[in-house]
C-alpha positions as CSV (number, residue, x, y, z in Angstrom):
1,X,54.3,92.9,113.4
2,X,51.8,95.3,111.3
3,X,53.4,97.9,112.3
4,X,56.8,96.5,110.3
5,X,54.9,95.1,107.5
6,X,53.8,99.2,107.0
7,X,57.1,100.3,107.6
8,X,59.3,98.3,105.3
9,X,59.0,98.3,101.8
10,X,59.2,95.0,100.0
11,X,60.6,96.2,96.7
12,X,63.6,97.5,99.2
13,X,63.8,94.4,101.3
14,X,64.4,92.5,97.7
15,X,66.7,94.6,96.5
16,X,69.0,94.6,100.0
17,X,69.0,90.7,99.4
18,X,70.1,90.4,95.9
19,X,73.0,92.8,97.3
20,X,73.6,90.1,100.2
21,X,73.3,87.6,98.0
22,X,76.0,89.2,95.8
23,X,78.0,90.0,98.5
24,X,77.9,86.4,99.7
25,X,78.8,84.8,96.4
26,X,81.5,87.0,95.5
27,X,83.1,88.3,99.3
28,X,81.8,86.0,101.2
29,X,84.2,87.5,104.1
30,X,82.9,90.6,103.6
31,X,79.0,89.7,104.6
32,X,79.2,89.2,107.6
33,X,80.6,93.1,108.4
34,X,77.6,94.0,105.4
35,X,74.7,93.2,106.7
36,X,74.4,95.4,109.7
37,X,75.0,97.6,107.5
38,X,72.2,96.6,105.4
39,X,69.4,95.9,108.7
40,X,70.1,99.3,109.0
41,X,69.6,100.7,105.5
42,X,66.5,98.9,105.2
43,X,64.3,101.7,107.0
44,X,65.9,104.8,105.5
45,X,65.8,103.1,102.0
46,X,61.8,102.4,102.6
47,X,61.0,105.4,103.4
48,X,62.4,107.7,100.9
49,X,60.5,104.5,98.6
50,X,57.5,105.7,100.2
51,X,58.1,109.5,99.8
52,X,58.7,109.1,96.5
53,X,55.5,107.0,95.7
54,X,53.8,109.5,97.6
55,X,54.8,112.3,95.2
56,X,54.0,110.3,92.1
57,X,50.5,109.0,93.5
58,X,49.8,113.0,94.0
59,X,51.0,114.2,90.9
60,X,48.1,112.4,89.0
């Protein structure tokens, strides 16, 4: 479970549920075909989150 807490970022995992959460409220049909879609963006997402923190953190 640590491991996943490192992996996913939490600003990401917000933002992929306010897009669920808009998906549900305004194509409702459409969620249920969306969120694989977004389980599986939520690792890519996080980690170009994390490259680009990386970069900034460096740049100071």
């Amino acid at each position: 479970m640590e491991m996943l807490k490192k992996c996913l970022n939490p600003k990401v995992l917000l933002g992929l549920g306010v897009v669920a959460l808009g998906i549900a409220i305004f194509a409702p049909k459409l969620l249920a075909s969306a969120l694989p879609l977004l389980i599986i963006a939520a690792c890519p997402l996080s980690m170009v989150a994390m490259v680009v923190m990386m970069n900034k953190k460096d740049k100071k």
